[in-house]
N, C-alpha and C positions, 0 to 999 in steps of 0.2 A: 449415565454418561452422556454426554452432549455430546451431537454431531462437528462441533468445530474442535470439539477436542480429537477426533476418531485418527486422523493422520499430525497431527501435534503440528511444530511450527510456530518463531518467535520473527517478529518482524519488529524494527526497533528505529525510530528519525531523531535527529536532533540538530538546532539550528544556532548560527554563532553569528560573528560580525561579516558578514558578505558571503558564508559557506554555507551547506545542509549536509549531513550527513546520513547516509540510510543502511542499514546493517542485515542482514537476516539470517538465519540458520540451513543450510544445504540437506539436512535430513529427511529423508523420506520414509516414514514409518505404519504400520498399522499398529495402534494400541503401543506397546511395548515391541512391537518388534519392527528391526530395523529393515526395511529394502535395499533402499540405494542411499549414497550420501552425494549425490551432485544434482540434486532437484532444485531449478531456478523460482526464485520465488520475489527476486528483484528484477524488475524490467525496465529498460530504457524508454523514455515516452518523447524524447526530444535530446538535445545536446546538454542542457542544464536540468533535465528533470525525470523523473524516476516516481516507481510505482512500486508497490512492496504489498504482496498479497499473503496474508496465515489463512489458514483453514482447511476447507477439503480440498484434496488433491485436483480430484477434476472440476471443481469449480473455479479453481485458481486459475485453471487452465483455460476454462470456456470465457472468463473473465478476462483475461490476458488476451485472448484472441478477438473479443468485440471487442477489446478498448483499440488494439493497434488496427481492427480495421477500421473503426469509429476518427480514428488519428489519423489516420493516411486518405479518407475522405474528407476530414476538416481542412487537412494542407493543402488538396485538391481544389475543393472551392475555394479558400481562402485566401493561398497563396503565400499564406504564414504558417512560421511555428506556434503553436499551443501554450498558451501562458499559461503557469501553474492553477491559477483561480478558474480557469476557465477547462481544466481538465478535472478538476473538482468537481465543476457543473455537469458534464460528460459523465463522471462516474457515479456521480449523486443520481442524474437519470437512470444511467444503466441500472441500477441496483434498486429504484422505486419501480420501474416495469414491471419487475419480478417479488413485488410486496408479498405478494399470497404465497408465493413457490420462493423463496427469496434463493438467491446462490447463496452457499454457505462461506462468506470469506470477507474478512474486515481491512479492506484498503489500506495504503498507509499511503501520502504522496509526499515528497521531496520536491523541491525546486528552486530554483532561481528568476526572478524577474529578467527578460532580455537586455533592459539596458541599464537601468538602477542596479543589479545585481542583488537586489533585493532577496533574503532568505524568505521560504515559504514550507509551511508544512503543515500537514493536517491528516485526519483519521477520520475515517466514515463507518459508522455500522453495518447492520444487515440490510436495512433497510434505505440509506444514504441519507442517514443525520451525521454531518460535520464536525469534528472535533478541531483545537490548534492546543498548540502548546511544541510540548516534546510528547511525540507521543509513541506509543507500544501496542505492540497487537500479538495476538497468539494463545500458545496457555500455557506460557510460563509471564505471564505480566508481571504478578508480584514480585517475580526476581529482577526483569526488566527496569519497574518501579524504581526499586530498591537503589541500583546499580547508576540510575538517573540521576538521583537524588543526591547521592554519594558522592560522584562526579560534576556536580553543579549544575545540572540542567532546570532552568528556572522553567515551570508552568507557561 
């Protein structure tokens, strides 16, 4: 059994003409059995953009928590909001620091451009290699896939 499978968890994005969409499951489980069912696993990273974390519980957690204090010092110096691409960059670091001991949890990002209102979206690994498309994370993908594909979400 794989460690990303150990607390389960479906994280799912899809993007349209000027919208992103990001979905995830509130389940909180060990193996087969259930805990809680109001576990946050989508987070807000700005007014247009969002983060969606599957895998182990407390790495979701420890993830979630450098990203928004990583966020709150980019505003700081910056003096701006976080463009989608550039919270990619952010979470692609966060998650090569920890190559050898990696956190166990596959990102998912939602966004919007600030002024284009450009859709954006993308998936990163263990290790923070980038995906796009429409993408899904968790360990139920193949029903995820499926359910995409069905509903017209183009690669």
């Amino acid at each position: 059994m794989s460690i990303m499978s150990y607390n389960g968890g479906a994280v799912m994005t899809t993007k349209g003409k000027s919208c992103v969409t990001i979905a995830a499951d509130c389940r909180f489980g060990i193996q087969a059995q259930m805990v809680i069912t109001d576990f946050q696993k989508h987070f807000p990273m700005g007014d247009r953009l969002f983060i969606g974390l599957a895998g182990l519980a407390t790495d979701v957690q420890t993830v979630a928590q450098r990203l928004k204090f990583r966020l709150n010092l980019y505003e700081l110096k910056e003096g701006r909001q976080l463009k989608p691409q550039t919270l990619m960059s952010m979470v692609s670091h966060l998650l090569y620091e920890r190559r050898f001991g990696p956190y166990y949890t596959e990102p998912v990002i939602a966004g919007l451009y600030p002024v284009t209102y450009e859709p954006f979206i993308c998936s990163l690994d263990l290790i923070g290699c980038p995906t796009d498309g429409f993408v899904v994370s968790g360990t139920c993908i193949e029903q995820l896939y499926g359910m995409c594909e069905s509903l017209g979400a183009r690669y």
